[in-house]
N, C-alpha and C positions, 0 to 999 in steps of 0.2 A: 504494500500500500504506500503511497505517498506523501511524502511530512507537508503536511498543513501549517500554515498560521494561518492568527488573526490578531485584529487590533478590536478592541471593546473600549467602546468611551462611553463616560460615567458622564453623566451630563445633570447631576446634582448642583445646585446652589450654592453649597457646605465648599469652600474651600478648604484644602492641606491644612491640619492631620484633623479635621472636625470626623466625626463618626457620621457615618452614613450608609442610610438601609440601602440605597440604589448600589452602592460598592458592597455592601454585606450579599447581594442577591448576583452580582454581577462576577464577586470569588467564588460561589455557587455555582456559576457557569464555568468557570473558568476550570475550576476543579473538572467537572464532567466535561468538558472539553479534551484535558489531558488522556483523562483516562481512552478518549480515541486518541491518543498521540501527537491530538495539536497542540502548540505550543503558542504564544500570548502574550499581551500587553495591555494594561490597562492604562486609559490616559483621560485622567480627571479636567474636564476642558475647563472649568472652573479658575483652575490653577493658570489655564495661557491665555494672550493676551489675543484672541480670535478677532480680528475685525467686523466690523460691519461691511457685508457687502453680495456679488453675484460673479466674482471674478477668483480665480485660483489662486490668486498674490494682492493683495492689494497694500502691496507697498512696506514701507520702512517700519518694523515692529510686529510686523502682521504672523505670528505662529501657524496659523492654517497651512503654508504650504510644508512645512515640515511633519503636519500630520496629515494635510495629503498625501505626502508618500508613503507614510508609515500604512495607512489605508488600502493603498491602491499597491504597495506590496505587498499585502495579504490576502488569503480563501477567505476569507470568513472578515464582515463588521456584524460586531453586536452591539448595540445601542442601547445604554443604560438610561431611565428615563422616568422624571418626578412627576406624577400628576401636579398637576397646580391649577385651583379653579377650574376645576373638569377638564386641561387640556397641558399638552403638552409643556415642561421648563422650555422656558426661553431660551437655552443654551440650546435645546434637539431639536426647535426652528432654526436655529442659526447655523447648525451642522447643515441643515436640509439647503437653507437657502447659498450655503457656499457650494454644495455639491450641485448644485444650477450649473455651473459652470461647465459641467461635464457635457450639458447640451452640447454646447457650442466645441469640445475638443475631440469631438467625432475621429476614428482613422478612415483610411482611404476606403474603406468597406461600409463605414458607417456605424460603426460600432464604438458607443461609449466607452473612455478609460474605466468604467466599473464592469464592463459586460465580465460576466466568468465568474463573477463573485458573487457569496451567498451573502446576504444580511437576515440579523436575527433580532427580538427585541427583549429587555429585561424592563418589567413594568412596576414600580411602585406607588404606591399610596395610601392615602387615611381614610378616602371615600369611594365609594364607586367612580367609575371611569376610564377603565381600565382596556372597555373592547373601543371606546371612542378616539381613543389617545393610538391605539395599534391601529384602529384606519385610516388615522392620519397618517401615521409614519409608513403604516404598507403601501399606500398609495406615493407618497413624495420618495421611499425607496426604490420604488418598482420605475416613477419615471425616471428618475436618474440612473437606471441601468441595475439596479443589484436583481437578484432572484431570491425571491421568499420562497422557504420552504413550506413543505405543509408544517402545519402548529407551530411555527416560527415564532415563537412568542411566551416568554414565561412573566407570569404574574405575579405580585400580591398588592389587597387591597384590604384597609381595615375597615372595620363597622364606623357608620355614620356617624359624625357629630363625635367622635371618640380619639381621643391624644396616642394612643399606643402607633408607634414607629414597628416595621419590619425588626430593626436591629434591636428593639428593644423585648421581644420573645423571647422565652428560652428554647424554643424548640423550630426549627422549620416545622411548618406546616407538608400533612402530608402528602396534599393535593401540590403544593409549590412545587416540594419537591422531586413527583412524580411527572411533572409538566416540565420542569428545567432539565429531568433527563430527554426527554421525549423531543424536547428543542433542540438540545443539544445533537443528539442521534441524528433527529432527521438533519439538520444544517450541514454536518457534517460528512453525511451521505450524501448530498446533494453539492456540496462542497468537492466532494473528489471526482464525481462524475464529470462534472463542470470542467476542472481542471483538464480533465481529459478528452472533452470534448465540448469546445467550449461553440458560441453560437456563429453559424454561419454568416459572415458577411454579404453585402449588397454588392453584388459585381458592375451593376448602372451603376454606384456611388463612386465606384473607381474612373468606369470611363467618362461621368460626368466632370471629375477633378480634371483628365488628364484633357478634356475638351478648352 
């Protein structure tokens, strides 16, 4: 079999070393990750200085393009991710709206710098919202080129109106835990398939370049 990476961004609020459920569920993946033999990095976007914008670089101070690469050197993105007011942290917009950019960096075939690659989601929060926040992000993943696997997606959500945090449990739950395998697995099986046969390109997009 084939050694995988990925890169997983924690896209919590909590900057370095604050405790945080979305990194407590996102080592969770990460662990059953290994156990298929991929290898990882987690990178709390929190901590770099991400610009605003729709461009790969934008300019003097900008961290995105160096976790561009770390990204687009890897099988596998898993996106760790806060509910907030039923919808997505502001940090997993701002990952989305940088990988825009992929539109426009098409190869001579037509194929996005992400095509080949699977993305996966780690979900947390205090309220429900859980399946609205993954439609967001499966949709703004899937147009920027990634592949979603089936159940691509592990969750937890606490009871309504209630303060208990993910990391503040003593136990995973056993439904989480049964679900971060199951994401794990399939991403990763669709992960190496990928690798090895990754998606045809548009041969008009070639002779269109060379007209």
């Amino acid at each position: 079999m084939s050694e995988l990476t990925a890169t997983l961004l924690n896209c919590t609020l909590k900057p370095s070393p604050a405790p945080s459920s979305c990194d407590l569920l996102l080592s969770q993946v990460m662990s059953e990750l290994a156990k298929h033999g991929v290898t990882g990095t987690v990178i709390r976007m929190v901590d770099h200085d991400v610009k605003p914008g729709v461009t790969s670089d934008e300019g003097e101070g900008d961290d995105w393009p160096a976790i561009r690469h770390k990204i687009l050197s890897s099988d596998i993105l898993i996106m760790g991710v806060l509910i907030w007011i039923g919808h997505p942290s502001s940090l997993a917009q701002r990952v989305l709206e940088r990988m825009d950019a992929f539109l426009s960096e098409a190869d001579d075939q037509g194929r996005f710098p992400s095509y080949g690659r699977v993305a996966g989601l780690a979900v947390v929060g205090n309220e429900d919202g859980a399946h609205h926040v993954t439609a967001e992000l499966y949709q703004g993943l899937a147009d920027v080129g990634f592949t979603i696997p089936a159940n691509g997606v592990t969750y937890w959500v606490g009871r309504a109106m209630q303060s208990t945090d993910y990391n503040d449990l003593d136990e995973t739950p056993q439904e989480t835990d049964r679900t971060t395998k199951m994401m794990t697995r399939n991403t990763v099986h669709l992960a190496r398939w990928l690798k090895a046969n990754n998606y045809p390109g548009d041969p008009e997009a070639e002779m269109e370049k060379d007209q």
